[in-house]
C-alpha positions, 0 to 999 in steps of 0.5 A: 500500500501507499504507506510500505511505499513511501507515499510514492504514486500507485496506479492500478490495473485491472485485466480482465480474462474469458474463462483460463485465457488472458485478453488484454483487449477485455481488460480494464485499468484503474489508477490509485493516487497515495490518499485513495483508497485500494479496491476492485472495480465492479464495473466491466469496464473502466477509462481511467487511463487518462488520470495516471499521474507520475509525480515527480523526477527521482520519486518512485511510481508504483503500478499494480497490475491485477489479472481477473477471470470474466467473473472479475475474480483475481486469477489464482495461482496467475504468478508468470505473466510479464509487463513492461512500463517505459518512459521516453523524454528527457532520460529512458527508463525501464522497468518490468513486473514482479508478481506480488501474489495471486494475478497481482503484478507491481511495476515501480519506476523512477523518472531521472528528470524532469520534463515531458514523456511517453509513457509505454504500459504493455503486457510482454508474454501476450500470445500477440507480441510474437516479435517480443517487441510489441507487448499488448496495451493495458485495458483501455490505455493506448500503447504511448500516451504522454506524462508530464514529470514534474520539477520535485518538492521540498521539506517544509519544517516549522518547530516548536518555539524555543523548544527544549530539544531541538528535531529534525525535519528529516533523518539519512539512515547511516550507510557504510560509505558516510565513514569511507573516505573522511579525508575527502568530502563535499556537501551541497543543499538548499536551504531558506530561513523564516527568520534567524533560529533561536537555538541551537541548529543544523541544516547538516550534521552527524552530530547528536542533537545534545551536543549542538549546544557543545563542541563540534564532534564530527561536522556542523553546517549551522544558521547564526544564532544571538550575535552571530545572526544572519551568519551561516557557519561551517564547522569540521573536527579534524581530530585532537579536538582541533575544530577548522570552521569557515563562516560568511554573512547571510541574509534574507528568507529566499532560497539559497544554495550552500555547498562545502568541499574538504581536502587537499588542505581547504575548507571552502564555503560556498554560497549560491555556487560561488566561493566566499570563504577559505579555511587552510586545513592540517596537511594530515586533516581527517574528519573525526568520527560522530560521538554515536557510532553509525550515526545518521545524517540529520538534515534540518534541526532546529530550522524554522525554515525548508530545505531541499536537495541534500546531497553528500559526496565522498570527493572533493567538487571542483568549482564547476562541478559546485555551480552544477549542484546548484542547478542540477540533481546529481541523478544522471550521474552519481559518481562518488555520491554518498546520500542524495535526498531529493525530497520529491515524493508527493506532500505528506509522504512519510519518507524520501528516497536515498540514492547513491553510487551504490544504489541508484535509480533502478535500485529504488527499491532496495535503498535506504528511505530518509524519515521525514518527522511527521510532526514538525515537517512535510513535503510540499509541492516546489523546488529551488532547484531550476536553471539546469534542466531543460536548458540547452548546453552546447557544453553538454549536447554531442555532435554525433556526426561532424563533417569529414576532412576534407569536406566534398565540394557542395557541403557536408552534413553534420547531427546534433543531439541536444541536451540540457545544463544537466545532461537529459535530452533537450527534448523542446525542439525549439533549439537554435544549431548552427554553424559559423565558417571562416574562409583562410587565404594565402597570403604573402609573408615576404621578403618582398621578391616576386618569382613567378609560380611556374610548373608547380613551384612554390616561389613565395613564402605563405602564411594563413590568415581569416579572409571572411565569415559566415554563419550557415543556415539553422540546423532542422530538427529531425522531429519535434516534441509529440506530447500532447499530440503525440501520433505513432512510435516514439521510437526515435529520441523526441526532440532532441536530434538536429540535422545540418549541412555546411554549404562549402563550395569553394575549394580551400581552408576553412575552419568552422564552428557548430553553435547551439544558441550562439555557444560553441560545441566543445572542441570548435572551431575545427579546420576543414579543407574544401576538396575541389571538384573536378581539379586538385591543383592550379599552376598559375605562371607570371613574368617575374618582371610585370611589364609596366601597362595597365593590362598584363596577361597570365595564364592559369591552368588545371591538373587533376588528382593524377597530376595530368593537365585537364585540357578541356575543363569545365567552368570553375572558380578560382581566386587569383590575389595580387597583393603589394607587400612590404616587411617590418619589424618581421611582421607582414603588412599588406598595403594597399591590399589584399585585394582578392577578386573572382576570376570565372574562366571556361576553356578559351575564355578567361575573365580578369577582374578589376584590382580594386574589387569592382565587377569582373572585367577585360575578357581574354581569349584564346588558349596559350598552350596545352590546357593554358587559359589566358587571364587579364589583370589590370593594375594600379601602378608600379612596385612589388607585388606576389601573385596568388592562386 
């Protein structure tokens, strides 16, 4: 019942059977939220499907599943039929039954996040699902019907007046790991005071509660009382009664998030993700032991106030890692995690999961259950915790597919799987991916010496710099969020996968950047290389002495992969600089230029552009030789210039 549960959400179903043969097509399904109360349906048929409720992200939902005969009699002896429940949204968790009794079945299920999913109920061994991946849907329920999860609850806490003894609002069951690694911890929570206490408190401890009016025996995370109000305090028991402790000044009744990491020689304070106080440890600091033996986590005494995700670690959080504790459950990775209470189970529940490195979501069952004190507590609806969840990262999204180096010329696609600040899926749809690409030219470096580039030579000294940007089309969704209009299999991630071209057709370097919202993607920008379609290389060939006219004449030819001259071409693009260096200081100015400009040639026919950059003009004629095609250029005046394609 709800109560063995925790108060976590109970959804029944009922499947009706003819006389000895299960029919899923004839049964019916009930649900049961924690205050109602648990009984058969008398009626033949019942749509209640619609009314499942999930509750919220690391709370368990239990399903029941009963199998009655045609007189809705619970089957006896039924204890060998298998049912599934999946969820599909931001993170994908499955589950299947277990026989509680007599055609009684349990499903529990603990969402990791937040957000919108499918929710799939079927039954696996039906005589239909003969692929085994296509389990019959459960009386009047569709086979994917959609469910919202949401963002969790917190502790509420409102103790006695000067009480003599304060309590606690809730109580971490002691597990091993708490004494596992006492040179290396951190610990991070919610918390918000009605006002400053007036005895002595912990929002944190091991301590006993007696001793909060005494010496520190292990750690105390306390509020400021008397002359030390609006103060939060941080004090550790390092052994030989030497207490470090780190204290900032605090204020105000809204929500605040607090962590504190110890080891390597630091006590360090944290206040809504950022660092505001230092303490230098003993190089051999290890954390004293609690006067009792085993002694629990208490969370909460004394407080006038809430408090919400409680999470210990048994390692030392990096800064990032500290600004991540604030905005995002430890739930898609519990790597070195010791106790996390989220307090998300519906209001009044008696208990909240615990999880851990050693006993994680799919393990809900078998974990510990931190005690809520039913007479100074409960459990409200609302959370602290936002800003992580649904918020696309290019930090954390992945580019599953990245253009190949060299690109072919055209373009090349790329795929993107977004995902929030905390990891999920960011299944809205609505995220902005693109792609920024800066073209890289060849420019002359000096000394200032023209030789001509003939046959293949390389007579100047090069170096690379940006010539110009541009941002590619958005990126297209591959779908978009289905719920609440959801139609077909869900079979692809919802939302969350964009698709993408870089639209490169000029031959040459490039490097390019993919964004989600403006922020690059880890590891951007990348060069790439334009492959050319048809030649791999261009020989162009100059007098080393340009004669002094307006107009000179040079020639241009292609070659293929082969390194055999293409004779008959068909039209491409080249870009041919002609750039007036000069060298000082051994950096390379470029004056008056560069100045770069199309040149659109078929065999034949070559066409010079202006020097200035102005529209293409001066077209040439003829073919100077195998494969040869003759280009005009006009120039500006006298002096050196390099020459390049």
């Amino acid at each position: 019942g709800p109560a063995a549960r925790g108060g976590a959400p109970v959804v029944n179903f009922r499947l009706k059977f003819p006389a000895g043969e299960i029919s899923a097509l004839m049964s019916t399904a009930s649900v049961m939220p924690p205050a109602w109360t648990v009984g058969l349906s008398t009626a033949p048929k019942e749509t209640v499907g619609d009314n499942i409720e999930l509750g919220c992200f690391g709370a368990p939902t239990v399903f029941t599943i009963r199998t009655v005969d045609a007189a809705l009699c619970t089957r006896k002896g039924d204890t060998s039929h298998r049912f599934v429940a999946r969820l599909k949204g931001p993170g994908d968790v499955e589950a299947f039954s277990t026989p509680l009794g007599d055609g009684v079945y349990a499903i529990s299920i603990v969402p990791p996040a937040p957000g919108s999913y499918t929710l799939e109920m079927g039954w696996i061994t039906s005589p239909t699902n003969i692929d085994g991946n296509s389990p019959t849907p459960l009386g009047d329920l569709e086979r994917y019907t959609c469910r919202t999860v949401c963002a969790g609850n917190s502790l509420i806490s409102e103790p006695e007046d000067d009480p003599a003894t304060p309590a606690y609002s809730a109580l971490i069951p002691y597990t091993a790991a708490m004494d596992a690694n006492p040179t290396a911890m951190s610990w991070a929570m919610w918390y918000k005071a009605s006002g400053n206490p007036k005895v002595f408190n912990a929002l944190m401890t091991r301590d006993t509660v007696p001793d909060l009016a005494g010496k520190t025996r292990s750690f105390r995370l306390a509020l400021g009382t008397g002359d030390n109000k609006d103060t939060i305090e941080f004090q550790i028991n390092v052994g030989r009664n030497r207490i470090i402790n780190t204290t900032t000044a605090v204020s105000g009744t809204d929500w605040k998030h607090v962590a504190v990491t110890f080891g390597g020689g630091h006590l360090k304070l944290y206040i809504n993700g950022e660092l505001v106080k230092t303490a230098v440890t003993p190089a051999d600091a290890s954390l004293a032991a609690p006067a009792k033996a085993m002694a629990p986590l208490s969370v909460g005494i004394g407080l006038n106030g809430a408090v919400d995700e409680v999470v210990v670690w048994a390692r030392v959080l990096s800064a990032p890692e500290v600004a991540a504790a604030k905005t995002c459950a430890p739930t898609a990775d519990f790597a070195g995690v010791i106790a996390y209470a989220g307090f998300n189970e519906k209001a009044g529940a008696p208990s909240t999961a615990v999880y851990s490195q050693d006993c994680g979501l799919a393990s809900h069952d078998t974990c510990p259950r931190a005690l809520v004190n039913k007479n100074t507590t409960v459990l409200e609806d609302g959370t602290p915790l936002t800003g992580g969840f649904g918020v696309l990262s290019a930090a954390k999204s992945v580019v599953a597919e990245a253009p190949p180096n060299p690109i072919p010329a055209g373009g090349a696609p790329y795929r993107v799987l977004a995902r929030d600040v905390c990891g999920f899926r960011h299944i809205s749809g609505d995220a902005v991916v693109d792609a920024t690409t800066v073209r890289l030219q060849q420019v002359h470096e000096g000394p200032a010496v023209i030789s001509a580039l003939t046959n293949g030579g390389t007579g100047y000294p090069l170096t690379v710099v940006a010539k110009a940007q541009s941002t590619t089309p958005m990126a297209l969704t591959m779908g978009t969020a289905r719920c609440p209009n959801m139609a077909g299999d869900p079979a692809m991630p919802i939302g969350d996968e964009y698709v993408g071209t870089l639209p490169l057709t000029d031959a040459g370097k490039y490097d390019f950047t993919l964004r989600a919202n403006g922020a690059p993607f880890p590891g951007y920008p990348k060069p790439a290389v334009v492959a050319p379609a048809g030649a791999s290389k261009f020989e162009l060939a100059a007098p080393r002495v340009l004669p002094a006219a307006p107009s000179v004449s040079i020639r241009l030819r292609a070659f293929d992969n082969s390194n055999n001259v293409v004779e008959d071409p068909p039209s491409f693009t080249c870009e041919v600089t002609l750039i007036a260096a000069s060298r000082s200081f051994g950096i390379t100015l470029a004056y008056p230029g560069p100045k770069i400009y199309p040149l659109l040639a078929v065999p034949g026919n070559g066409i010079g552009g202006n020097i200035e950059g102005d529209a293409p003009k001066n077209g040439a004629s003829g073919m100077a030789g195998k494969g040869w095609l003759s280009l005009i250029l006009e120039l500006d005046g006298e002096g050196e210039y390099s020459l390049v394609c």
